[in-house]
Backbone as CSV, one residue per row, in Angstrom:
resi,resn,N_x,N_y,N_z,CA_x,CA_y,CA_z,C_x,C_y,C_z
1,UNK,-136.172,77.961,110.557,-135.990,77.317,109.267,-135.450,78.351,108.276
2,UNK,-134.290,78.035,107.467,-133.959,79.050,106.399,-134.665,79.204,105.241
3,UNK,-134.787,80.660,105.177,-136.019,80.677,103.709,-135.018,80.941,102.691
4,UNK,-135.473,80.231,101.646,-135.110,80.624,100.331,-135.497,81.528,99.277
5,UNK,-134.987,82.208,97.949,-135.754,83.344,97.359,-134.704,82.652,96.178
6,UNK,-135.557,82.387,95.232,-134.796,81.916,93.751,-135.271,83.206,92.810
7,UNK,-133.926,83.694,92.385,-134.280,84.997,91.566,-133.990,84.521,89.850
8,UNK,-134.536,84.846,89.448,-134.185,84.825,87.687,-134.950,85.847,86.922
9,UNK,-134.195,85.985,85.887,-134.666,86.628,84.320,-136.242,86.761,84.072
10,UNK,-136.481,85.225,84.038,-138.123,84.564,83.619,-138.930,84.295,85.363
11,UNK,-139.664,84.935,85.306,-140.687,85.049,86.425,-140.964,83.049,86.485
12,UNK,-141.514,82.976,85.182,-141.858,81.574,85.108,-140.987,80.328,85.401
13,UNK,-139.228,80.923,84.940,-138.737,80.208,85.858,-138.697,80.222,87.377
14,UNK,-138.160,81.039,88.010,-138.352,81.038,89.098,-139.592,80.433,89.464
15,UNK,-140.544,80.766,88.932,-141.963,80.119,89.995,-141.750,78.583,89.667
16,UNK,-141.068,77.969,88.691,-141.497,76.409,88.085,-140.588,76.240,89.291
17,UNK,-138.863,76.371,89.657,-138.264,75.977,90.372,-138.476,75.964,92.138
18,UNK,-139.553,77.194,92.054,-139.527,76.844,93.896,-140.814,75.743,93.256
19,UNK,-141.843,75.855,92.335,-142.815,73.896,92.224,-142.005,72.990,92.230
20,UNK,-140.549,72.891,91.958,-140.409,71.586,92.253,-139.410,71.223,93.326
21,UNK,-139.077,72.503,94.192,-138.557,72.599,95.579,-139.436,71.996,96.480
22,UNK,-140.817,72.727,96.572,-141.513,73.046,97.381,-142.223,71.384,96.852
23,UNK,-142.343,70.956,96.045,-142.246,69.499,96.148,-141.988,68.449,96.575
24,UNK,-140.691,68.805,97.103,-139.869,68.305,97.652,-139.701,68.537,99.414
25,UNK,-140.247,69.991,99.724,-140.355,70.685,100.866,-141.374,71.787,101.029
26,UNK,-142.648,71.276,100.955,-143.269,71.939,101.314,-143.500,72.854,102.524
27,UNK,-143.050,72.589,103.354,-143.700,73.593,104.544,-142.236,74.142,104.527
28,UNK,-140.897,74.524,103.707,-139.578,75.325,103.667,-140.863,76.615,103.279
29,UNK,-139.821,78.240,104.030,-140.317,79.096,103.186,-139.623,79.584,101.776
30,UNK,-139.914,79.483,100.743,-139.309,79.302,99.672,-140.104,80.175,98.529
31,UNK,-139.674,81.451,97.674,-140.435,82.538,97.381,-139.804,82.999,95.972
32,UNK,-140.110,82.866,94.849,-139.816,83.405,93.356,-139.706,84.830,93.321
33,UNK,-138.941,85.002,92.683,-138.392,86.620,92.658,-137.816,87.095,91.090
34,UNK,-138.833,86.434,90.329,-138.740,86.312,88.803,-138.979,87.836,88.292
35,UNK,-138.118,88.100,86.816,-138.682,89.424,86.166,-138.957,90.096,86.490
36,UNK,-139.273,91.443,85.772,-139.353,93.095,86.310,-140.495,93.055,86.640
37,UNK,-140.681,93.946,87.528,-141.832,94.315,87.845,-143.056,94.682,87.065
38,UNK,-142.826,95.102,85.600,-143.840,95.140,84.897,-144.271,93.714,83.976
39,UNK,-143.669,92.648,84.685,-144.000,91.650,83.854,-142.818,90.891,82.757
40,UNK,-141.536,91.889,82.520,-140.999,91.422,81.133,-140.123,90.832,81.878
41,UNK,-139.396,90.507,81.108,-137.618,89.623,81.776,-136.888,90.579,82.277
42,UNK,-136.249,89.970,82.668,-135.029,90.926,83.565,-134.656,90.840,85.274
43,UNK,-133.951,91.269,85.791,-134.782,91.090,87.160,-134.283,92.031,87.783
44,UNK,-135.404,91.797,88.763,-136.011,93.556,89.918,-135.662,93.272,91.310
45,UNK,-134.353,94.406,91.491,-133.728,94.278,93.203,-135.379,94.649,93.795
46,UNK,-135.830,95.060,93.384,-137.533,95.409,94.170,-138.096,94.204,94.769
47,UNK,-138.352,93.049,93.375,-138.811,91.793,93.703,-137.924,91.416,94.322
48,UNK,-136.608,91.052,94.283,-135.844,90.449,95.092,-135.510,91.038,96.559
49,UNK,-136.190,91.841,97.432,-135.676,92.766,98.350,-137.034,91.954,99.108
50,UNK,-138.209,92.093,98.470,-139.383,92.192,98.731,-139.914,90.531,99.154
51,UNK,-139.006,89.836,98.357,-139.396,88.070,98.474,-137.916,87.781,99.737
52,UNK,-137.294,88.692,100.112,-136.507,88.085,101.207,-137.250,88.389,102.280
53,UNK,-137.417,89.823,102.283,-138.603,90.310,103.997,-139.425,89.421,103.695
54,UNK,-140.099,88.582,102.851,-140.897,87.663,103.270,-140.611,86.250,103.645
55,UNK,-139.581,85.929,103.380,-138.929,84.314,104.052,-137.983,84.470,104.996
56,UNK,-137.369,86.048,105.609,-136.547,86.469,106.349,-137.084,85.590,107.943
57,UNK,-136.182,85.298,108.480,-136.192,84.804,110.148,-134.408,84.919,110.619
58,UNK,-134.525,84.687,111.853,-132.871,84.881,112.205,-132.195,83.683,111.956
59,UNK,-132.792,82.713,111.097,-132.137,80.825,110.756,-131.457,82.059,109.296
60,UNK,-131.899,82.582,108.595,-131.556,83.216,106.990,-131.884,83.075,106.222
61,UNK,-131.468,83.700,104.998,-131.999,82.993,103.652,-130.770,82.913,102.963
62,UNK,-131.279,81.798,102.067,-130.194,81.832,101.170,-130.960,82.073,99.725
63,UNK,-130.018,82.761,98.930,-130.467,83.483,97.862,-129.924,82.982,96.329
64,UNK,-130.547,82.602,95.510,-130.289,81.520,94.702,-130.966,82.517,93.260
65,UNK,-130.257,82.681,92.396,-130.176,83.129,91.260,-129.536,82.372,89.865
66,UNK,-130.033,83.010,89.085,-130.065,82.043,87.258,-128.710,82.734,87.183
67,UNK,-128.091,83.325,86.177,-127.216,84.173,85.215,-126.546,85.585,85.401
68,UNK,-125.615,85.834,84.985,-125.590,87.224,84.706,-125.970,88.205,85.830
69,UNK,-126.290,89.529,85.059,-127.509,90.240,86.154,-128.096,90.192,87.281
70,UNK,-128.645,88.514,86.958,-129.153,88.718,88.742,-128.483,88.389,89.511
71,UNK,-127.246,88.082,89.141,-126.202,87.871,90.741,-126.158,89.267,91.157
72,UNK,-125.343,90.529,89.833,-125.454,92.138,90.195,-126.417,92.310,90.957
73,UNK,-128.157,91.875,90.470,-128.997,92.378,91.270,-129.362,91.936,92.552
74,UNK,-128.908,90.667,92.747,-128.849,89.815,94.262,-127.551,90.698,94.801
75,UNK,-126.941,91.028,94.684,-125.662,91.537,95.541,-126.257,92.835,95.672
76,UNK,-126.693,93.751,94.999,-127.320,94.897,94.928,-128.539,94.719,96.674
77,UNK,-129.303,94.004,96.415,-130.483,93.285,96.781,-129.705,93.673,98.444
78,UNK,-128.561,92.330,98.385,-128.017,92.177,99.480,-127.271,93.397,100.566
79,UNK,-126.457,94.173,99.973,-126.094,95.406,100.457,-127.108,95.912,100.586
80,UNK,-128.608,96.027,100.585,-129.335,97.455,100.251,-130.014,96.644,102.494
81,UNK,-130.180,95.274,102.008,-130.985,94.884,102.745,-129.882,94.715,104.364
82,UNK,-128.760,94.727,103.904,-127.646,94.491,105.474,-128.041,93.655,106.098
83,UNK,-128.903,92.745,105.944,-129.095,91.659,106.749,-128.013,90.217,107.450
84,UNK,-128.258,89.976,108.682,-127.029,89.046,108.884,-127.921,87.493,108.465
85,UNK,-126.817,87.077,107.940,-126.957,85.584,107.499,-128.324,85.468,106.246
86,UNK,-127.986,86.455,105.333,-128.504,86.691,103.820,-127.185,86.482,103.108
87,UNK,-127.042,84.758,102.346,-126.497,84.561,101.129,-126.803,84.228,100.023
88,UNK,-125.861,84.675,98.986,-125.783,84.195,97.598,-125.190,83.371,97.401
89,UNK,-125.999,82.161,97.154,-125.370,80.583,97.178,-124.968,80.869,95.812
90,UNK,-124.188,80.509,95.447,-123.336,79.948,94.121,-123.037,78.385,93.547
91,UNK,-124.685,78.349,93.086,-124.829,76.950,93.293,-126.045,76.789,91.506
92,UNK,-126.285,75.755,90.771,-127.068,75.759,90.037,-128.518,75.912,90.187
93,UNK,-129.597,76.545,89.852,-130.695,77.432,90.350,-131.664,76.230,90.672
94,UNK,-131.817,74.892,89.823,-132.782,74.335,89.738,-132.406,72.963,91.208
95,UNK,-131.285,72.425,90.969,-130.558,71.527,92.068,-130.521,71.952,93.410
96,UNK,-130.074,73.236,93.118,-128.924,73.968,94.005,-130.574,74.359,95.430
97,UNK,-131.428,75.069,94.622,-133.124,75.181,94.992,-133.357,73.760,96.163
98,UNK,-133.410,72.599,95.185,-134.402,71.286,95.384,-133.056,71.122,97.109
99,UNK,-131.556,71.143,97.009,-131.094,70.769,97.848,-131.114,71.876,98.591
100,UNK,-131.432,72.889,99.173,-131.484,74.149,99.262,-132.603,73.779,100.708
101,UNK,-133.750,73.494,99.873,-135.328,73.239,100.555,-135.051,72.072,101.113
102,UNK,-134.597,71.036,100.954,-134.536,69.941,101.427,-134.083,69.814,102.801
103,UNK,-132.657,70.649,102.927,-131.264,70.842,103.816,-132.378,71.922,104.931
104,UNK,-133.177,72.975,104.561,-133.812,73.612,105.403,-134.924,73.028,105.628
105,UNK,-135.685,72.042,105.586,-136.466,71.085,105.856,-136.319,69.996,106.951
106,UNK,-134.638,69.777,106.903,-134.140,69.128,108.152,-133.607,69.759,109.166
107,UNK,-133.558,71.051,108.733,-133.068,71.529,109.676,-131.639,72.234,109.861
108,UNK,-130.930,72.282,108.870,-129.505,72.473,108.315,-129.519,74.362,108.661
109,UNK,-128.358,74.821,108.984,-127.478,76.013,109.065,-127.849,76.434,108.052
110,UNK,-127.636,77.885,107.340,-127.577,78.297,106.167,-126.114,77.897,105.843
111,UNK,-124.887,77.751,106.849,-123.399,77.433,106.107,-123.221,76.042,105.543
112,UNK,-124.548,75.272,106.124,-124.624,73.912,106.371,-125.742,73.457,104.380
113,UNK,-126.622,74.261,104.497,-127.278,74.428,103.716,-126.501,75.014,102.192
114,UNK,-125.675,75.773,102.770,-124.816,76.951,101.481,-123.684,75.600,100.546
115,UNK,-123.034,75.128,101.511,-121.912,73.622,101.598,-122.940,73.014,100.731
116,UNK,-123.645,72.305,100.876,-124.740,71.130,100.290,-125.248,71.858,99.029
117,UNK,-125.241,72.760,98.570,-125.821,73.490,97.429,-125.217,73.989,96.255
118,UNK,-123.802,74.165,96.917,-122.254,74.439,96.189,-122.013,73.019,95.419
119,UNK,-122.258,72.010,96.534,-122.128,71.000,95.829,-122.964,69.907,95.131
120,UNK,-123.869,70.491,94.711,-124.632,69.912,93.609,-124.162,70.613,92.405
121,UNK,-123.196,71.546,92.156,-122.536,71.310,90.577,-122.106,70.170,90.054
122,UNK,-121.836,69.052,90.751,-120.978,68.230,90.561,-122.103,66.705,90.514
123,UNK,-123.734,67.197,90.723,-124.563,65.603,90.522,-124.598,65.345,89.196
124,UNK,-123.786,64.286,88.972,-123.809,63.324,87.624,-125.373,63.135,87.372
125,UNK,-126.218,63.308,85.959,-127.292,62.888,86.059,-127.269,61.418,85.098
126,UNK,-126.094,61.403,84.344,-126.090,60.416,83.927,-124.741,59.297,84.041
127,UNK,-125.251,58.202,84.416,-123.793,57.416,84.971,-122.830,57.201,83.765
């Protein structure tokens, strides 16, 4: 099963978004990788290095980040860790998450999973 690691700025985001993944997919491994390590905003290739060895298997992870920075620090993250089939989905953090867990819940590829996550930029929420 592919694990997921949602990185952001706000610890609190990240943790609200894998609650309403893991809502959706509970038994996905799916792991917050919010703020610095001392607590403030920002975010920590540490936490993010540290929440992949923990959802890591040879299915992958895919790696899902807010803004700015933490893509630097997910790519940072990613080179440090050389892992095969560790991506940075480029996908919206909160959607991109819920279809993310869902797609590895059935069972989906990470390329299969990465495809389906790209394209939730595009869910109309209102008709």
């Amino acid at each position: 099963m592919v694990g997921i690691v949602v990185a952001s700025h706000s610890s609190r985001l990240a943790e609200g978004v894998v609650e309403v993944a893991k809502m959706m997919a509970p038994e996905v491994p799916i792991i917050a990788a919010g703020g610095m390590d001392d607590g403030s905003m920002g975010t920590s290739c540490r936490k993010i290095i540290g929440a992949v060895k923990k959802v890591y298997s040879d299915d992958g992870v895919a790696l899902i980040a807010d803004i700015g920075s933490s893509i630097l620090t997910a790519e940072m993250a990613v080179e440090i860790l050389k892992r095969p089939n560790l991506k940075i989905v480029d996908c919206p953090i909160v959607e991109g998450a819920v279809i993310a867990a869902v797609e590895s819940k059935l069972g989906k590829t990470l390329d299969e999973i990465e495809t389906s996550a790209i394209r939730s930029r595009t869910i109309r929420k209102l008709a």
